[in-house]
N, C-alpha and C positions, 0 to 999 in steps of 0.2 A: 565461219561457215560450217555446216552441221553437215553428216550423212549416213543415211540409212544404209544398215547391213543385213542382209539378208541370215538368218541362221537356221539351217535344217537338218533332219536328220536326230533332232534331238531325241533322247528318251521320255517315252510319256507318262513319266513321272517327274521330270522335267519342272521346275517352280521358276517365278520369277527370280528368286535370290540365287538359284542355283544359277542362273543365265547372269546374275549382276556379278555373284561371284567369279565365274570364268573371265570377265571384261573387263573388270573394275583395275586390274594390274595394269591395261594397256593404255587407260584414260580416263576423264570423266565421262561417265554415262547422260547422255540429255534425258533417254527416254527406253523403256523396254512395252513389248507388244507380243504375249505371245497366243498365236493365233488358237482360238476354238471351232469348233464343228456347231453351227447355229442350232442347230435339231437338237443335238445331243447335250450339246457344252462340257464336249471332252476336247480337250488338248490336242491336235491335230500332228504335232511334232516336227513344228517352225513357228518361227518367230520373227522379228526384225528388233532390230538394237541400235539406235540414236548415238553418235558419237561425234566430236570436231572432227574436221576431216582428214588433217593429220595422225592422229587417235586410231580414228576408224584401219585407215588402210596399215598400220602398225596392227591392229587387232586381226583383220583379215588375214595378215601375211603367219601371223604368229598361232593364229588357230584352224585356217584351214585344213583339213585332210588329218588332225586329231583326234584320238579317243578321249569322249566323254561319257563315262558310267559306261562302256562297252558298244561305243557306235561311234562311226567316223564322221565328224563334224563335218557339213558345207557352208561354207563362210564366204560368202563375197558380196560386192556391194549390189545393194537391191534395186530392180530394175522396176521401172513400172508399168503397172499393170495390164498387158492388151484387155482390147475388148473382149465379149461373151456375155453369157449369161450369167448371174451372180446365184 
C-alpha cells in the first residue's frame, strides 16, 4: 500500500530530481508531483511524493523540519483536499 506526502516549503528552483534525490535514500519512489501555478507555470514550492507506506513515514520522520538549499522542509503525510474553488 502506497502513500502520498506532502512536501512544502521547497526552493523555487526546486527540480524534480532534486526532490527524487532527497527521497530516494528513504525508499522506492512510486511517483513525484510538483505542483505549478496554472496562469504562470511557475513552480509554486510544494509538491507531493508517492512512497510504500512504510517508506513514506521513515521519509517523513527523517526530513521533516530540515534544510534544503536554505529552507525548512515540511514533510508529512498528505491530506486531502477540502472543498473550494479551484
Amino acid at each position: 500500500m502506497s502513500k502520498k506526502i506532502y512536501v512544502g516549503n521547497l526552493p523555487f528552483t526546486a527540480s524534480e530530481d532534486d526532490v527524487k534525490d532527497l527521497f530516494t535514500s528513504h525508499g522506492d519512489i512510486q511517483s513525484i508531483k510538483l505542483i505549478t501555478d496554472f496562469e504562470t507555470g511557475r513552480f509554486r514550492g510544494f509538491g507531493f511524493v508517492e512512497m510504500e507506506s512504510d517508506h513514506a513515514q521513515t521519509a517523513i520522520e527523517a526530513l521533516n523540519g530540515t534544510d534544503f538549499n536554505g529552507r525548512t522542509l515540511r514533510v508529512n503525510e498528505a491530506r486531502e483536499r477540502q472543498g473550494g474553488p479551484r
